[in-house]
C-alpha positions in Angstrom: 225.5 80.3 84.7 224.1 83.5 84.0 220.1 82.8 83.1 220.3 85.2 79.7 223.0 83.5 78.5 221.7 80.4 78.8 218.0 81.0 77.5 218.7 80.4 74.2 220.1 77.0 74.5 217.5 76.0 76.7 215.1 77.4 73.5 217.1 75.6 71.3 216.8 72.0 73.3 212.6 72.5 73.9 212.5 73.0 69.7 214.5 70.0 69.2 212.7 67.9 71.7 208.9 68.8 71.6 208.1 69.9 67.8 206.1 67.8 65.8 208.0 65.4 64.0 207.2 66.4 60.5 209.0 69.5 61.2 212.0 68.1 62.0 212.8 66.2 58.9 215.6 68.2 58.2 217.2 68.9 60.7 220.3 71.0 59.3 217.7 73.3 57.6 215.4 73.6 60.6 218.1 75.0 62.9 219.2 77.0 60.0 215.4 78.8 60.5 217.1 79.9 64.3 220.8 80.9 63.3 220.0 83.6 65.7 220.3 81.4 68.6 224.3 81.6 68.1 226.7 79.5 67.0 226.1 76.3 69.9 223.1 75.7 67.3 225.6 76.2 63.9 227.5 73.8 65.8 225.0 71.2 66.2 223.9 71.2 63.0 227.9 71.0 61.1 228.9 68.1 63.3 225.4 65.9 62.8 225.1 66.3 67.0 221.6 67.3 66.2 220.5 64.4 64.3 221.2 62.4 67.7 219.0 64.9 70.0 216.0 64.1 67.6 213.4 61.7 69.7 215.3 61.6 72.7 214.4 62.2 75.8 215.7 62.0 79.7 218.9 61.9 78.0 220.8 63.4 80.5 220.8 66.8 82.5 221.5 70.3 81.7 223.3 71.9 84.0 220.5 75.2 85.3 219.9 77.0 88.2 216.9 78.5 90.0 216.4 81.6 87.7 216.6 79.1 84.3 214.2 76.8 86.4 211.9 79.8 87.1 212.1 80.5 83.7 210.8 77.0 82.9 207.4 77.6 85.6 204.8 77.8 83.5 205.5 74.9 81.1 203.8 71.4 81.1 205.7 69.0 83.2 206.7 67.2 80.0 208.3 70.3 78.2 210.3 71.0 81.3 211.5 67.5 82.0 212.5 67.7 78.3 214.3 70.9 78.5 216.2 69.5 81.7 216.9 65.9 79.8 220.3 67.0 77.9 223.9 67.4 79.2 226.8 68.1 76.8 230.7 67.9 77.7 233.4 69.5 76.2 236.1 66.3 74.7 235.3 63.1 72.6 234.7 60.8 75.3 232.9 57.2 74.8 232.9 54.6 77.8 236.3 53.1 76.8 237.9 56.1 77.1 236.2 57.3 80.4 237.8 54.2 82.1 241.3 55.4 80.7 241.3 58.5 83.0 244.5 58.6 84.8 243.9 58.2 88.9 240.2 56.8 87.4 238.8 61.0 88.2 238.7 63.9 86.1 236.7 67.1 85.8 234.7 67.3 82.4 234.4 70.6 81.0 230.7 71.1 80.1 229.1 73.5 77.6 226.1 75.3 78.4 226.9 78.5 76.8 225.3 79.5 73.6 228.8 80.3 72.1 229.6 76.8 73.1 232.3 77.7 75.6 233.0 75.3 78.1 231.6 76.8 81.6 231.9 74.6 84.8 233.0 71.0 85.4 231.4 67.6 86.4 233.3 65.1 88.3 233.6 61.7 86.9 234.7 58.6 89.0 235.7 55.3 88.0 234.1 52.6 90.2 235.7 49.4 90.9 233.3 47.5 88.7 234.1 49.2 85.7 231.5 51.6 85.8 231.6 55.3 84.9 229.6 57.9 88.3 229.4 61.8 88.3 229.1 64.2 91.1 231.1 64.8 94.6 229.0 62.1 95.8 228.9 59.2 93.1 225.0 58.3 93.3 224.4 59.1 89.1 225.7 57.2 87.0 226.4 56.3 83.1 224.4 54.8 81.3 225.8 54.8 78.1 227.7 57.6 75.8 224.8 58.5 73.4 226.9 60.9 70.4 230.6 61.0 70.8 231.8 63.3 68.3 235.8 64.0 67.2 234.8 67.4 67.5 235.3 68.1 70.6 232.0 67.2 72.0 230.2 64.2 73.7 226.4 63.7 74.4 226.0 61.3 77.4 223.2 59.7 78.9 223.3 59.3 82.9 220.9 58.3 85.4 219.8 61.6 87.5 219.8 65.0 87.7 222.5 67.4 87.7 221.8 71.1 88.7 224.6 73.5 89.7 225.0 74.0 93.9 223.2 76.5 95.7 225.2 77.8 98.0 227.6 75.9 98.9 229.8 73.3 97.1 233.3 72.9 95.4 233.0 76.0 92.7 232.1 75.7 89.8 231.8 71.6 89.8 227.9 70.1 89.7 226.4 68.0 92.3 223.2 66.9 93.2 221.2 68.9 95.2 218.2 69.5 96.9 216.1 71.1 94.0 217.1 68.2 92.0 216.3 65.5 94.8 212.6 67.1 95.0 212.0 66.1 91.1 213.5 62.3 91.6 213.3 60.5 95.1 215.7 58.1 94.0 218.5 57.7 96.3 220.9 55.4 94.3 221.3 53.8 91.6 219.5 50.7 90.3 219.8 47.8 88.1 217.6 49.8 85.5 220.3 52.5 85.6 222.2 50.3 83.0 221.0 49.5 80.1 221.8 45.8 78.9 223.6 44.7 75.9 224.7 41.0 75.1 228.8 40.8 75.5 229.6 40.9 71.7 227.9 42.8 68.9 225.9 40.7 66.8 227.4 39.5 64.1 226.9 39.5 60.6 224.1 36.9 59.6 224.0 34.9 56.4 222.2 36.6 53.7 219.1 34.6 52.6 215.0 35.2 53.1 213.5 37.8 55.4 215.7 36.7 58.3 217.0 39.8 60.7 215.6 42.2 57.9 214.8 44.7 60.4 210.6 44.4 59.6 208.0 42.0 59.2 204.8 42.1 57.3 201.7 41.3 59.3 199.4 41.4 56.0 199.5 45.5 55.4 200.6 46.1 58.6 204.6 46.5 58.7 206.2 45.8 62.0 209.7 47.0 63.4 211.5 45.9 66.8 212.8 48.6 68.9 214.5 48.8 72.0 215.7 52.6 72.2 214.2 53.9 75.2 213.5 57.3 76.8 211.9 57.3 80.2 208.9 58.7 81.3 208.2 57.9 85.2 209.6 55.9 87.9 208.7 54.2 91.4 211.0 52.9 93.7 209.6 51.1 96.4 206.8 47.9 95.6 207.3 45.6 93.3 210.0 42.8 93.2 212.6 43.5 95.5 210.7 46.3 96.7 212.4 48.4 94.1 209.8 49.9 92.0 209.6 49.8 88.1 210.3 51.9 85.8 208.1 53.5 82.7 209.5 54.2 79.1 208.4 54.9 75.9 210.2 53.8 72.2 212.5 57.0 70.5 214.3 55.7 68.0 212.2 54.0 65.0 212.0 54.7 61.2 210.3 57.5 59.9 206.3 56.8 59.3 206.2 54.5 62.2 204.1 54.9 65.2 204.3 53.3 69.1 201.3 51.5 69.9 202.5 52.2 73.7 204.6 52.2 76.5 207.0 50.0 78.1 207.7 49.0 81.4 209.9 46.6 83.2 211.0 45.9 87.1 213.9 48.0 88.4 215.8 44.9 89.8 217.1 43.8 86.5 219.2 45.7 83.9 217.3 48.2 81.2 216.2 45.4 78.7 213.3 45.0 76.5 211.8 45.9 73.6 207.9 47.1 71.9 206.8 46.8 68.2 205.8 49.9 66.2 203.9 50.0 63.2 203.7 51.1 59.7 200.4 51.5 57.9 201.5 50.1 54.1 197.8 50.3 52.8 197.2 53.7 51.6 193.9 53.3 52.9 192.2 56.2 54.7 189.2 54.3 56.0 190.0 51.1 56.4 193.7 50.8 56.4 195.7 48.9 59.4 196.3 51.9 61.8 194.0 54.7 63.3 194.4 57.2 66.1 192.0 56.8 69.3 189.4 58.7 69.9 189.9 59.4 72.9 192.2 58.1 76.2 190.5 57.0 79.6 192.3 57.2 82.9 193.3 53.9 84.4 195.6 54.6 87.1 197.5 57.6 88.8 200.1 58.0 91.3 199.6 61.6 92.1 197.6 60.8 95.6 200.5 58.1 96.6 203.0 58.4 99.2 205.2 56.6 97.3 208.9 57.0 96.4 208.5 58.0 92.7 209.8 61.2 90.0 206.9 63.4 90.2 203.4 61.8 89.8 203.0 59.1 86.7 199.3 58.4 84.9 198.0 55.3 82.7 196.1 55.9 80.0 194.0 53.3 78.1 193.4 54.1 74.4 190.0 54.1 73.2 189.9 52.8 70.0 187.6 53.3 66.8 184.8 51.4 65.9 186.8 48.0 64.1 189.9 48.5 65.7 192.0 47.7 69.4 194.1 49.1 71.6 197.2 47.1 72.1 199.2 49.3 74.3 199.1 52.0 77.1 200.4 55.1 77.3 202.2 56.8 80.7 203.2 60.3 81.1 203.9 62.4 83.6 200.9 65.3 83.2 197.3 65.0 84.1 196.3 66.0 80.8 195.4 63.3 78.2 197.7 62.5 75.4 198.4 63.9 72.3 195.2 61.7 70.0 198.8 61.6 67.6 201.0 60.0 70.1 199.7 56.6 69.3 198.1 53.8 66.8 195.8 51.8 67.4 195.1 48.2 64.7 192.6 47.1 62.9 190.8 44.2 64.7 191.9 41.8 61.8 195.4 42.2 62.6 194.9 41.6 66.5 194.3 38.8 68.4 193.7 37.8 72.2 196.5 38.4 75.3 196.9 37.8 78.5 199.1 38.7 81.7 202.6 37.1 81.8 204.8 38.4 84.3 204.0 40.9 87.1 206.1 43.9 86.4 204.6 46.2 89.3 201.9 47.1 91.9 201.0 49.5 94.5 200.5 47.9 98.0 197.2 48.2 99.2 195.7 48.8 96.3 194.5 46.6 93.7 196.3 48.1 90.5 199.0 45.8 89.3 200.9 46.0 86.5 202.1 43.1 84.0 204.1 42.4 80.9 201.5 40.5 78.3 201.6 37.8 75.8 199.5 35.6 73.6 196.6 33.5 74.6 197.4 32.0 71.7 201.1 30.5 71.6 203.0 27.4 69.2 204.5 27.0 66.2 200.6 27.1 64.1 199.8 29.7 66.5 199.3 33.6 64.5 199.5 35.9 67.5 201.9 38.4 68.6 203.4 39.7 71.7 203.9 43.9 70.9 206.3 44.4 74.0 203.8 46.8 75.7 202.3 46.2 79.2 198.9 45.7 80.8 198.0 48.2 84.1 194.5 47.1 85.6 192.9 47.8 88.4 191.2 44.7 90.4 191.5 41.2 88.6 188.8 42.1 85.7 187.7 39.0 83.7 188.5 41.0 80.5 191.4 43.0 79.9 191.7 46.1 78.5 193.9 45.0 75.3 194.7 42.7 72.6 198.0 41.2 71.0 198.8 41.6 67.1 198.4 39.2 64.9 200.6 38.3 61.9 197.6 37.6 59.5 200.0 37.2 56.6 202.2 34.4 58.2 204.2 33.5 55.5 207.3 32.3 57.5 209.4 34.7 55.2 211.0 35.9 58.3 212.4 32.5 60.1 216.1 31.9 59.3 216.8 29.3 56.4 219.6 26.5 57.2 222.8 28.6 57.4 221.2 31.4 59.1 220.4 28.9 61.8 224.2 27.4 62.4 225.1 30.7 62.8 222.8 31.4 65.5 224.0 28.0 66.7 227.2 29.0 66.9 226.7 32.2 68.2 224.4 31.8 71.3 224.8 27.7 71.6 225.3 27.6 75.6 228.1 25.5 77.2 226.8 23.1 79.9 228.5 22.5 83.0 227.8 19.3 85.3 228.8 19.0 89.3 232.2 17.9 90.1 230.3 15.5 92.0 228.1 13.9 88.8 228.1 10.6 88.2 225.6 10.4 85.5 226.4 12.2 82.4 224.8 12.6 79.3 225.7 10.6 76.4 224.3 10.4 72.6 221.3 8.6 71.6 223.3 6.4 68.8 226.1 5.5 71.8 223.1 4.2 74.2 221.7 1.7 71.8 225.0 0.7 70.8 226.1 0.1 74.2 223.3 -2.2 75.3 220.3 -0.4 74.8 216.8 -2.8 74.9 213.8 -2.4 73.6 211.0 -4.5 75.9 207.4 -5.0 74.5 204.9 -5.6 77.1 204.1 -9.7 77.4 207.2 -10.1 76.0 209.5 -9.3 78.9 211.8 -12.1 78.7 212.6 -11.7 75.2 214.2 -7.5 74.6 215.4 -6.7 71.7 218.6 -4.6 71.1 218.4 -1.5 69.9 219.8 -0.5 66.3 222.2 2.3 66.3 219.7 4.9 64.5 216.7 3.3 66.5 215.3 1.6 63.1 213.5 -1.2 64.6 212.1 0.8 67.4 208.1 1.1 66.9 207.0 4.2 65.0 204.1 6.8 65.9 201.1 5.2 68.1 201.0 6.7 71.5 202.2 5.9 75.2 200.3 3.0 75.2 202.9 1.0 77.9 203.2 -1.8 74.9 207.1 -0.7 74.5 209.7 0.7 76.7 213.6 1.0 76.7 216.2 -0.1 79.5 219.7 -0.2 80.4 221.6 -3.4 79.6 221.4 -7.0 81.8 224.6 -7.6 82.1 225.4 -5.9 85.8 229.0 -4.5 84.5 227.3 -3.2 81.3 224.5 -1.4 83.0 226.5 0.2 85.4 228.8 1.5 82.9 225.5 3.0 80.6 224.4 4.3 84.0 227.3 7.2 83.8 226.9 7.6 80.6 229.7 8.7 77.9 230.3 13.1 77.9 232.8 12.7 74.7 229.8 11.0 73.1 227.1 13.3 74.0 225.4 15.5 71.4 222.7 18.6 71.6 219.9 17.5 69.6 218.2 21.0 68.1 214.8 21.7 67.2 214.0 25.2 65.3 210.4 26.2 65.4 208.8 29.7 64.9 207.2 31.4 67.7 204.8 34.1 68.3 203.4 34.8 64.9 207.2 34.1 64.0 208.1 36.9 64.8 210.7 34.9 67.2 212.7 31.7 66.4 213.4 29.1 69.6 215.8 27.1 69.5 214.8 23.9 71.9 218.2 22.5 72.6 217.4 18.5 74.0 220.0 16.5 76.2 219.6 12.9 76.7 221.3 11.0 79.7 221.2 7.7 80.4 220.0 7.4 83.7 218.5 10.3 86.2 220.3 9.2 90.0 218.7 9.6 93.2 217.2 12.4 94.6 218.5 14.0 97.9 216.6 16.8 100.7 217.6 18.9 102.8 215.2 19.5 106.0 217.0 22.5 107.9 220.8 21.5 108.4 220.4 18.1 107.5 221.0 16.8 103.9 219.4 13.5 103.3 219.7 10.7 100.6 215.9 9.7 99.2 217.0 6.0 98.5 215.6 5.3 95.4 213.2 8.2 94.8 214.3 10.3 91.4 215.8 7.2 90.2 214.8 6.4 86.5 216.2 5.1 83.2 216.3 7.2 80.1 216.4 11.3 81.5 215.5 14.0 78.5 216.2 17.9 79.7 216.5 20.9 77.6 217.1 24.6 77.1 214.5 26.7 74.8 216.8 29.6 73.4 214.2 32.6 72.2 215.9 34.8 69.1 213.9 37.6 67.6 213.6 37.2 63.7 213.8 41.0 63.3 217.3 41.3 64.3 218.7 37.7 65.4 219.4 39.1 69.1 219.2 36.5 71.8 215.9 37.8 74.1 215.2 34.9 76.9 216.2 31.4 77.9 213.8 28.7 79.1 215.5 26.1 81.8 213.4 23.2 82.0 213.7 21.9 85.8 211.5 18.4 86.5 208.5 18.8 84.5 208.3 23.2 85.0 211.1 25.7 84.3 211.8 29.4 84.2 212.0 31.6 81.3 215.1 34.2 82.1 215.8 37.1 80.3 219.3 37.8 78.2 220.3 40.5 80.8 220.4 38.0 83.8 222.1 34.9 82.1 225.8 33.9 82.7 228.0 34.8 79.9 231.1 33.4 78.5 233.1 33.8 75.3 231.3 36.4 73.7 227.6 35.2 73.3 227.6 32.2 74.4 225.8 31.3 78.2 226.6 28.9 80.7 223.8 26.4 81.9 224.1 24.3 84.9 223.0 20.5 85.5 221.6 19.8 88.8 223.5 17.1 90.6 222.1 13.5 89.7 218.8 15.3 88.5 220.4 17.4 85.5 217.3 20.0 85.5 219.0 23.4 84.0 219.4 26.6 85.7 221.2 29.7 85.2 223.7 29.8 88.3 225.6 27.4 90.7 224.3 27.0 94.4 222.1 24.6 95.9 218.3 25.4 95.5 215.2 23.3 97.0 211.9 22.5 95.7 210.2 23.0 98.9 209.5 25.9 101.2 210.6 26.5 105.1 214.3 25.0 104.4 212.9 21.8 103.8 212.5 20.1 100.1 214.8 18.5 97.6 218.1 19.6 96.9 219.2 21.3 93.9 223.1 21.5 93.6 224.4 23.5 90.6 228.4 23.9 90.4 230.8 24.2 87.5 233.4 21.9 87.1 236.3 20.4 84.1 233.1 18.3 83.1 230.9 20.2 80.4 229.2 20.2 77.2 229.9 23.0 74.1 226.2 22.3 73.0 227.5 24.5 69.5 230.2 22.1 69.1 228.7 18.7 69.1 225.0 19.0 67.9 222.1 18.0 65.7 219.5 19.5 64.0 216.9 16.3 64.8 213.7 19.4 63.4 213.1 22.6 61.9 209.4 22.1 60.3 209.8 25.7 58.6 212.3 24.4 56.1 210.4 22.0 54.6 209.7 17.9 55.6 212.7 17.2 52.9 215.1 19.4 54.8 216.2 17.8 57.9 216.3 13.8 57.8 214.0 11.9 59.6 215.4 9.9 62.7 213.5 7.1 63.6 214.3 7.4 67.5 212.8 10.7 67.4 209.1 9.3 66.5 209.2 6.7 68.8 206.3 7.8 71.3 207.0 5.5 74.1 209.2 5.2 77.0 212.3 5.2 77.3 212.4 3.8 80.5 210.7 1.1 82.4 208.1 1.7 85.1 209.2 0.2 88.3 206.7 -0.2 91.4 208.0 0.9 94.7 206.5 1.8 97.9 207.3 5.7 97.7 206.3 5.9 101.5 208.9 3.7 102.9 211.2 5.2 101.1 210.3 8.1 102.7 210.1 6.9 106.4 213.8 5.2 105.4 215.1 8.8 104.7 213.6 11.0 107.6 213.7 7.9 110.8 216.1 9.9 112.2 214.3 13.2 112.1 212.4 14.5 115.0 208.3 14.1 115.1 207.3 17.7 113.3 210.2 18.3 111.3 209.6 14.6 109.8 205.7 15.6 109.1 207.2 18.7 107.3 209.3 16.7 105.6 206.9 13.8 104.3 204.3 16.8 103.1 207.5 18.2 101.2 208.4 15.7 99.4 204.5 14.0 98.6 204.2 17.5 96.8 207.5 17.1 94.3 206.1 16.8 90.5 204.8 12.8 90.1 208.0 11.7 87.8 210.1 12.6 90.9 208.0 10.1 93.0 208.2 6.7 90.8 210.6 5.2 88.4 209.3 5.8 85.1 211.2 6.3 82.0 210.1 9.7 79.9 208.9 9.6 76.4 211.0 11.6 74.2 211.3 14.9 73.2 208.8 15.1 70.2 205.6 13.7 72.9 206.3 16.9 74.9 203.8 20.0 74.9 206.4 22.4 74.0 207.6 20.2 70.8 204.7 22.2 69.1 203.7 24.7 72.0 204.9 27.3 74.0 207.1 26.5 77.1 205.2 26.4 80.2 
């Protein structure tokens, strides 16, 4: 490429890209200010290819050479990184058609001229698992096709530079090479690399209320959902899976909007997230909802560290105005503080108190970690909410460096109304699969007392009473005061047949609450079996049956589906797992016709996880056994279900069960010596290995370790809390 000819585009893209943004609101009639630039830019501007390069940024890679690059010297790291951030090909070519290129390789014409000529070639690759790689060597890859255009020309986002060969090389095709390899030490490509979306688009949501409206009003403050992305700065080593993280920054939101900071997530799992920006709707210059900082302190740089990373990466804290917060940091790439315009910080009113959540990244020895953030302050009452953004601190400070928002308004306007939830019922409702080996299924509520159910009241043990269908004349409200408790039938035939319970019975009992300033909808999805079987271990190579330990009658377990309000999009999944669970994001869930997820019951157990296998609540290869598999035996929780609560709607709208109130067991407690049961299990193990084993199992949660029935699912912390 000769460096003349190519100056002008590379103009051209640094206008697009670094220019305020009030100067870019027409975008036809500001490239119409630089006709002179040739007709690439006329181009852009008829087909609308423009509009797309507005607020994007590490896009992909224009193809330049050492004399453009020199060119480039004297620029801020930011302008050039911008400036290298775009790659056009000649064709209309969108990820569908990529994978129909006969043999699965082609060349791509690319245009890089300012007449918009095609000059050179990059070779594309189609790998076995569908996705789309580009040079001789196949180590960048897709991401997504941002703007394909019937044109004639596509804009497509990869993962890594592409610069033109030095010396040597195939020609005119680009590869990587080693002036690209000395901006990004990455040396393959990474979950992050791919950006996440759920299987299906989502669909169309019944009209009705504020529901998936795209904003929500905090009380002046109006708050959007985003999660376009642009990166800033990368590590690859630390962090889980020693992989690195990876920094970003919001670039698509509506116009008036402002970030209130950065993103960041783990490299190990798929591009998925999101941040909040903000829209000041009060007019008020002194006291209205957003200001700028006055000013950014240094928290953290990279520049000294040996570390695998793209360039050096700095953390900036926003320092706030007198009556307002920061909730957000800011990464870039230069040492120089941020633009006082880049972002907003809130009005203390509209903010409340956060905490860290998950740890997203840290440098080894040294104390600075980083962590996603949440609310102190989480349940269905509860006003604050999470913004998306990150918290970087050095040491473990008592006090951390930034808030949560708060939706002071809270008028509920955004939760879905009845029909909006079925349809997220029916779209994201997971299907449940049990062991091939189960032998104690879930049944419905209704078919339990029907079947034999008894209601016992303490000094009245000879004398239970059985249960109506609809649980009518079980005691109401009170507490789990061990007056009342259920159990399986006498008669021996009868219990054992309740034992297994009855799957074409079994229903998914729904409760709809807001979350997070409701901001998000969960969906607690309940299952109720009729008896929880024996636990087993495994100590090493030997699996072990725990006689009568995990035993109990009565066995409530549930899945917590997370739904933002702004758009309806499925976010995270909590599996509850024997009193503790995991909350597990969209991106690494098991997907099956179209939206819908897979959950798996652990064998005899029924806690929920996200994948077959066999997984032990222990450490050193010793602890109780988990078995997940998938069998014919399942559960389509969207097809046989029950709204049993959805508080938002009203006390009127759902009808009251009586079963659901009752606050006591629904099991007996049954004394046993835990310990002998114990020594029964692990005789036959060697002197250590049985000490291992005994501390193992004494350390499983306490309803493990006696038979006691649970109370049901409206005398759990999460009924009006946050999942733990």
């Amino acid at each position: 490429m000769h460096p003349r000819s190519s100056l002008p585009v590379l103009l051209l893209l640094h206008l697009l890209l670094s220019c305020a943004a009030s100067a870019l609101l027409n975008t036809t009639s500001f490239l119409s200010q630089y006709s002179h630039l040739g007709s690439f830019s006329r181009y852009l501007a008829e087909t609308g290819l423009a509009d797309s390069l507005i607020g994007r940024t590490n896009l992909t890679v224009l193809a330049v050479d050492d004399a453009v690059i020199s060119r480039l010297s004297g620029e801020s790291r930011d302008v050039i990184r911008r400036v290298l951030s775009m790659h056009l090909v000649a064709g209309y070519y969108d990820l569908h058609k990529l994978r129909q290129l006969p043999s699965g390789r082609a060349n791509l014409s690319t245009l890089f001229q300012e007449n918009g000529n095609p000059q050179g070639s990059i070779e594309v690759a189609i790998l076995r698992n569908g996705g789309v790689a580009f040079g001789s060597n196949r180590d960048v890859r897709l991401l997504k096709a941002v703007a394909p255009h019937p044109h004639g020309i596509s804009l497509l986002q990869i993962s890594d530079l592409i610069t033109k060969p030095q010396a040597e090389g195939d020609g005119n095709c680009l590869t990587l090479c080693p002036s690209a390899r000395s901006i990004s030490k990455k040396s393959e490509a990474l979950p992050v690399d791919t950006v996440f979306k759920l299987p299906s688009p989502l669909p169309t949501w019944p009209a009705g209320g504020g529901f998936a409206s795209g904003t929500i009003d905090f009380g002046g403050l109006l708050v959007y959902q985003t999660s376009s992305f642009s990166k800033v700065w990368a590590v690859y080593e630390d962090g889980p899976d020693n992989l690195g993280a990876t920094f970003l920054e919001p670039s698509s939101f509506p116009e008036g909007y402002f970030m209130f900071g950065s993103y960041a997530q783990p490299n190990n799992r798929p591009l998925s997230g999101w941040v909040l920006v903000g829209k000041d709707q009060t007019n008020d210059i002194s006291n209205g909802t957003l200001k700028k900082p006055v000013d950014y302190s240094l928290i953290w740089s990279s520049n000294s560290s040996k570390i695998k990373q793209d360039g050096s990466g700095y953390i900036w804290l926003p320092i706030p105005p007198d009556g307002y917060k920061a909730v957000g940091q800011v990464v870039t790439t230069s040492p120089e503080k941020p633009s006082l315009d880049k972002v907003r910080c809130v009005r203390s009113d509209l903010t409340d108190q956060c905490e860290t959540e998950t740890f997203i990244w840290g440098s080894n020895g040294n104390t600075f970690s980083v962590f996603s953030s949440r609310p102190s302050n989480r349940g269905i009452g509860a006003l604050a909410v999470s913004a998306g953004t990150f918290i970087a601190q050095n040491g473990q400070s008592s006090s951390l460096p930034l808030s949560c928002l708060r939706n002071a308004k809270y008028n509920i306007s955004a939760m879905p109304n009845r029909s909006q939830i079925e349809a997220l019922i029916k779209a994201y409702s997971p299907v449940v699969y049990f062991h091939p080996d189960e032998a104690y299924l879930p049944s419905s509520v209704d078919w339990f007392f029907t079947n034999g159910g008894l209601l016992y009241t303490k000094g009245q043990e000879s004398k239970p009473v059985p249960v109506e269908a609809t649980g009518s004349n079980l005691p109401q409200g009170g507490s789990n005061d061990g007056a009342y408790w259920l159990d399986l039938p006498l008669d021996g035939a009868a219990k054992d047949r309740v034992k297994k319970g009855y799957l074409q019975s079994a229903q998914a009992y729904m409760h709809v609450k807001p979350m997070l300033g409701a901001t998000f909808t969960d969906i607690a999805i309940w299952l109720f079996y009729p008896f929880n079987g024996p636990a087993r271990a495994k100590v090493k190579f030997v699996n072990l049956s725990l006689g009568r330990i995990g035993e109990h009658v009565g066995d409530w377990e549930h899945v917590t589906l997370r739904i933002s309000n702004f758009n309806g999009q499925l976010w995270t999944v909590y599996f509850s797992e024997h009193g503790a669970g995991i909350w597990v994001g969209a991106s690494g869930l098991e997907f099956q016709n179209a939206n819908k997820f897979v959950v798996y019951a652990s064998l005899h157990g029924h806690a929920a996880y996200m994948k077959p296998g066999t997984f032990l609540q222990g450490s050193g290869g010793i602890g109780m056994r988990n078995d997940f598999g998938k069998s014919s035996m399942s559960l389509d929780t969207g097809t046989n279900y029950s709204i049993i609560a959805a508080e938002h709607l009203g006390s009127s709208a759902i009808p009251a069960l009586p079963w659901l109130n009752y606050c006591r067991e629904w099991g007996p407690r049954v004394d046993y010596d835990a310990a002998e049961e114990m020594q029964k299990a692990a005789k036959a193990l060697p002197g250590k290995v049985k000490t291992a084993f005994r501390n193992a199992i004494r350390s499983l949660p306490p309803e493990v370790l006696k038979e006691e029935g649970p109370t049901g699912p409206k005398m759990k912390p999460n009924w009006n809390g946050d999942e733990a």
